[in-house]
Backbone as CSV, one residue per row, in Angstrom:
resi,resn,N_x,N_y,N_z,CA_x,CA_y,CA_z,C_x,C_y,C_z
1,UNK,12.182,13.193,-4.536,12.822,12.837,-3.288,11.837,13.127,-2.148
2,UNK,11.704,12.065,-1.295,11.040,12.191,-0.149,11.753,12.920,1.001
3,UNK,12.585,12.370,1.429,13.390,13.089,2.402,15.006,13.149,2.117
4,UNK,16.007,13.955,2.568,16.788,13.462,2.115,18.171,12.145,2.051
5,UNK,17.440,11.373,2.959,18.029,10.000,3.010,17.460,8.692,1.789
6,UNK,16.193,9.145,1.453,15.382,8.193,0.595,15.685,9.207,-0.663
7,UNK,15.712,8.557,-1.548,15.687,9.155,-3.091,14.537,8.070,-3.935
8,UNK,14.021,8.668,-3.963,12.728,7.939,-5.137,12.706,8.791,-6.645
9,UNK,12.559,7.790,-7.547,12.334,8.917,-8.963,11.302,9.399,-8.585
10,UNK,10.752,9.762,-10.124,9.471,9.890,-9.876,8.151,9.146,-9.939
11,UNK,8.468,8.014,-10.120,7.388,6.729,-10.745,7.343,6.440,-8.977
12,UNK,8.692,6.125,-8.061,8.706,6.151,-7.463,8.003,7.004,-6.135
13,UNK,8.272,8.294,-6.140,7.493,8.810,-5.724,5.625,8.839,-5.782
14,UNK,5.021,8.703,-6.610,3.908,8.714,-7.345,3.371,7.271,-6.869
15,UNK,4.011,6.074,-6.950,4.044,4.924,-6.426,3.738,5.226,-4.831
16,UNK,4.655,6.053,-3.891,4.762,6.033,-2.431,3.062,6.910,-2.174
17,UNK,2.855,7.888,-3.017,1.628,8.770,-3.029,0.135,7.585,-2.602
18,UNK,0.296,6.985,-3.753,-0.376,5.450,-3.830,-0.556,5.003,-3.056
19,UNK,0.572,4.127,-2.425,0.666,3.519,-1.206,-0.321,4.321,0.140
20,UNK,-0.523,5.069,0.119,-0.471,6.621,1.433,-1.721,6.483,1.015
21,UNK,-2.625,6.381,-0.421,-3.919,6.095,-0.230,-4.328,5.402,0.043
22,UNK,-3.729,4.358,-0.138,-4.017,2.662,0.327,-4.291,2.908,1.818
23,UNK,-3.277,3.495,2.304,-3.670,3.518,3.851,-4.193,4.146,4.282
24,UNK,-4.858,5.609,3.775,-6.154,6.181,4.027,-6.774,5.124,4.200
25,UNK,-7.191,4.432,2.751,-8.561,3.758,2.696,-8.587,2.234,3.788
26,UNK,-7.138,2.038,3.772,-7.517,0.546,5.392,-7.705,1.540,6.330
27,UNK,-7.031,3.017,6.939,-7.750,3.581,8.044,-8.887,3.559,7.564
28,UNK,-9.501,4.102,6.944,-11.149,4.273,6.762,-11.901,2.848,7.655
29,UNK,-11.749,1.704,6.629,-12.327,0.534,7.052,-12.029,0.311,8.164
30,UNK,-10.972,0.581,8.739,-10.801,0.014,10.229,-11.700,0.892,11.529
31,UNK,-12.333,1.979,10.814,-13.000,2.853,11.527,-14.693,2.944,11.141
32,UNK,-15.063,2.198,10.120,-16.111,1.585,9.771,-17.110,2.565,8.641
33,UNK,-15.470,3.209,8.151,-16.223,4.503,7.475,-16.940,3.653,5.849
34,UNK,-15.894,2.414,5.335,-15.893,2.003,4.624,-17.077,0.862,4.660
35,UNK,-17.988,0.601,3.727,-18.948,-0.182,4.182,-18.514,-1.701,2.997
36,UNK,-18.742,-2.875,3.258,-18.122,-4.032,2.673,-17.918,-4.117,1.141
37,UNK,-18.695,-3.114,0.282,-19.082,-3.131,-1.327,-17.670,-2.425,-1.449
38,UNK,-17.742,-1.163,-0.638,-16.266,-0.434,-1.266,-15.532,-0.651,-0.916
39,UNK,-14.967,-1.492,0.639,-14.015,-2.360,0.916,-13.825,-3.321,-0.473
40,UNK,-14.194,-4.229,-0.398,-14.414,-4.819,-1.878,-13.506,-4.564,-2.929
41,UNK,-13.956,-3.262,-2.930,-13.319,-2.674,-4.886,-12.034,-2.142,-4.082
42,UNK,-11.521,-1.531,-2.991,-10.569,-1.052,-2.579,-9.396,-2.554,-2.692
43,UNK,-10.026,-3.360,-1.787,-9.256,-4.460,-1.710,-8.425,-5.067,-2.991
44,UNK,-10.157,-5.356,-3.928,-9.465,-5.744,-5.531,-8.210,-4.746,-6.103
45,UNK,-8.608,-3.316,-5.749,-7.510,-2.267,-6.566,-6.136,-2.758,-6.384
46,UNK,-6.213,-2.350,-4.940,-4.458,-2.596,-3.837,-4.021,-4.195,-4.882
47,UNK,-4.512,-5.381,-4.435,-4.246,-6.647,-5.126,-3.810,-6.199,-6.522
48,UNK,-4.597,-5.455,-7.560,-4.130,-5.310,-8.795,-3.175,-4.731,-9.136
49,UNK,-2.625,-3.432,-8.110,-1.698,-2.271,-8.321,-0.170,-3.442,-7.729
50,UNK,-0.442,-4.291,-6.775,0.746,-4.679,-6.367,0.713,-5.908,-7.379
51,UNK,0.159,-6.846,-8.007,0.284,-7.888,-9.161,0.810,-7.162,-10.246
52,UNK,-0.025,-6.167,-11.017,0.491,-5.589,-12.165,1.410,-4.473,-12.615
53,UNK,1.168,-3.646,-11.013,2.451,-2.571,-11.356,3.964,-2.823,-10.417
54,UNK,3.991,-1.223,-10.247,5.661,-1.617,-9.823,5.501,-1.025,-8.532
55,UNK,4.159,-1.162,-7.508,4.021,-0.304,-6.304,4.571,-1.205,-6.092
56,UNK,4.751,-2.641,-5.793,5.739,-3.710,-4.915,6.777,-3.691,-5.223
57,UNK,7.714,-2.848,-5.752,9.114,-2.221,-5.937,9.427,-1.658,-4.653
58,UNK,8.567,-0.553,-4.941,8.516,0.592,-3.915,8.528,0.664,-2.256
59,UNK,7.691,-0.682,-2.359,7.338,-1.224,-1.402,8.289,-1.687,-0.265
60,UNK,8.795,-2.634,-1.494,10.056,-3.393,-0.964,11.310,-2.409,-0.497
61,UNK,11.102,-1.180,-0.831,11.903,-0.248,-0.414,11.822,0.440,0.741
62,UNK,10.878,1.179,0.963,10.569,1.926,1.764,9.708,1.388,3.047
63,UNK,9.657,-0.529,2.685,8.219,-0.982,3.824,9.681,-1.146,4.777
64,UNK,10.851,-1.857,5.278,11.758,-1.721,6.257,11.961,-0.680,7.044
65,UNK,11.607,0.419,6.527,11.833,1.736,7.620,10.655,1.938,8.195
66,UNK,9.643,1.341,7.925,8.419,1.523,8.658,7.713,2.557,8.768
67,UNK,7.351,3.199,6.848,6.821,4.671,7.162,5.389,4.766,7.656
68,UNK,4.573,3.648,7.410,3.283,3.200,7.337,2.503,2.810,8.548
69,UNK,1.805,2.809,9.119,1.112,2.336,10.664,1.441,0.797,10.639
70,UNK,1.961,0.288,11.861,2.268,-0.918,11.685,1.169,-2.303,11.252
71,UNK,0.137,-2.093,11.774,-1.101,-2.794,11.383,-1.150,-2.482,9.727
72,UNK,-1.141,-1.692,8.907,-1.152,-1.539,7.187,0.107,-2.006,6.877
73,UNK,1.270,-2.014,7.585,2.298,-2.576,7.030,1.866,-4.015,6.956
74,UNK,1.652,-4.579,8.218,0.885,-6.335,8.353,0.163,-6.437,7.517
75,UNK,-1.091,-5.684,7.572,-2.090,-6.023,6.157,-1.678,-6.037,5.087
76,UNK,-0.798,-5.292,4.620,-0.346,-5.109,2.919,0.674,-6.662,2.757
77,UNK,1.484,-6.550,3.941,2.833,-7.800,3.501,1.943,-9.406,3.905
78,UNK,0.317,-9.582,4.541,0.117,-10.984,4.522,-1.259,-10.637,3.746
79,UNK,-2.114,-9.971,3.631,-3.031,-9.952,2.736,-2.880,-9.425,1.372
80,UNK,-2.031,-8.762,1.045,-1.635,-8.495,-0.383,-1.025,-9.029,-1.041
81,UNK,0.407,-9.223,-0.306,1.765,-9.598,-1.179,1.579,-10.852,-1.020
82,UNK,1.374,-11.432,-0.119,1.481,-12.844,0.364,0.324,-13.115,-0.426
83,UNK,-0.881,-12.864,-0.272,-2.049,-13.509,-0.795,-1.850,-13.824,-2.452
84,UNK,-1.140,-12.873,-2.815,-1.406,-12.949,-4.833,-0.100,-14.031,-4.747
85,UNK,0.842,-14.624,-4.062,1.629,-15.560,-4.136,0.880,-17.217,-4.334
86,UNK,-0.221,-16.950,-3.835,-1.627,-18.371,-3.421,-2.151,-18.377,-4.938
């Protein structure tokens, strides 16, 4: 459990952990810590974790309350989710 209005299992939880790195690593790039090679492999990861696992469960849960900086919320819902739909 995250707080006590949200209840996440634990796949769930572990999933939200995930997510929270994801957005380390777009802060990083957006601050130029990230240089284009590891942007790159970051980008491919996020794309693979939301195609093959169940972080876009999670997602779909917890992205409406807006826990995330609003700019990573935008990036994840038109360059991630949206993009693996193409």
């Amino acid at each position: 459990m995250i707080d006590n209005e949200v209840k996440l299992s634990q796949e769930g939880a572990y999933s939200f952990y995930i997510l929270w790195i994801c957005s380390h690593a777009y802060a990083m790039r957006k601050r130029n810590v990230l240089d284009d090679n590891e942007w790159v492999g970051w980008l491919q990861w996020m794309r693979h974790i939301f195609r093959r696992g169940t972080i876009k469960e999670t997602w779909k849960q917890i992205e409406p309350d807006k826990w995330f900086n609003p700019d990573f919320q935008n990036f994840i819902n038109t360059e991630i989710v949206e993009a693996k739909l193409t």
